[in-house]
N, C-alpha and C positions, 0 to 999 in steps of 0.2 A: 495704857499698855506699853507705847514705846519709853518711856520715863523709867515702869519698873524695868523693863527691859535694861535699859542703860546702867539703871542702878545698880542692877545684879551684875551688871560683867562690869561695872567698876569696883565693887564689894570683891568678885575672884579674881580681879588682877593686884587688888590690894594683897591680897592674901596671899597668893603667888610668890607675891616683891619681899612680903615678911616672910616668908618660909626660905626662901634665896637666898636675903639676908642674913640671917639667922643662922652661919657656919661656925660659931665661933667655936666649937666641940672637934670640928674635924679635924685642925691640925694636932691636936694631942693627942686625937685616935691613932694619927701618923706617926706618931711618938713612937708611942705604945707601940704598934707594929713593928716599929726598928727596934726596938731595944728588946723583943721578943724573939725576932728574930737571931739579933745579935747573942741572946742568952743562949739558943738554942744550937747557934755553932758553936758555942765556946762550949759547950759539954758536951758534943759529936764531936770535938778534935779530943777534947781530953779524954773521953774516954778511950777514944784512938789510940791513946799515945800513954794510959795507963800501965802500972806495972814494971815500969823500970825508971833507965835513966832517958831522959827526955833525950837528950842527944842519940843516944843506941836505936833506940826505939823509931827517934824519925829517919836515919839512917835504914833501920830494918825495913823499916815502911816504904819510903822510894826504893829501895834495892826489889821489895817484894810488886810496887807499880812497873817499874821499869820491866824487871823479869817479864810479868802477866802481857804488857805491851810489845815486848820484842820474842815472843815465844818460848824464853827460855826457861829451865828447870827451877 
């Protein structure tokens, strides 16, 4: 009885140590998630900033944060 005993919690800590092991998926899931990210601002600013000339337009924008931050019209 003690023997299977033993056997089996060396059988789950083997399995454990391979399952641990076995990350090599995760750092490209990490990838993934930065350049998803990354995608997802770069077409929230552009949309931002659509419609005109890029210079006007980012001008218009801090002019209209600034206004909203400092109370004005």
């Amino acid at each position: 009885m003690k023997k299977k005993l033993n056997e089996l919690s060396l059988q789950m800590v083997s399995s454990v140590q391979t399952k641990v092991a076995n990350e090599r998926g995760s750092q490209t899931l990490e990838w993934i998630g930065i350049a998803a990210v990354i995608v997802i601002v770069v077409g929230v600013v552009s949309q931002a900033f659509s419609g005109g000339g890029f210079g006007d337009t980012l001008v218009t924008k801090f002019e209209g944060f600034i206004n909203k931050i400092g109370g004005g019209a």
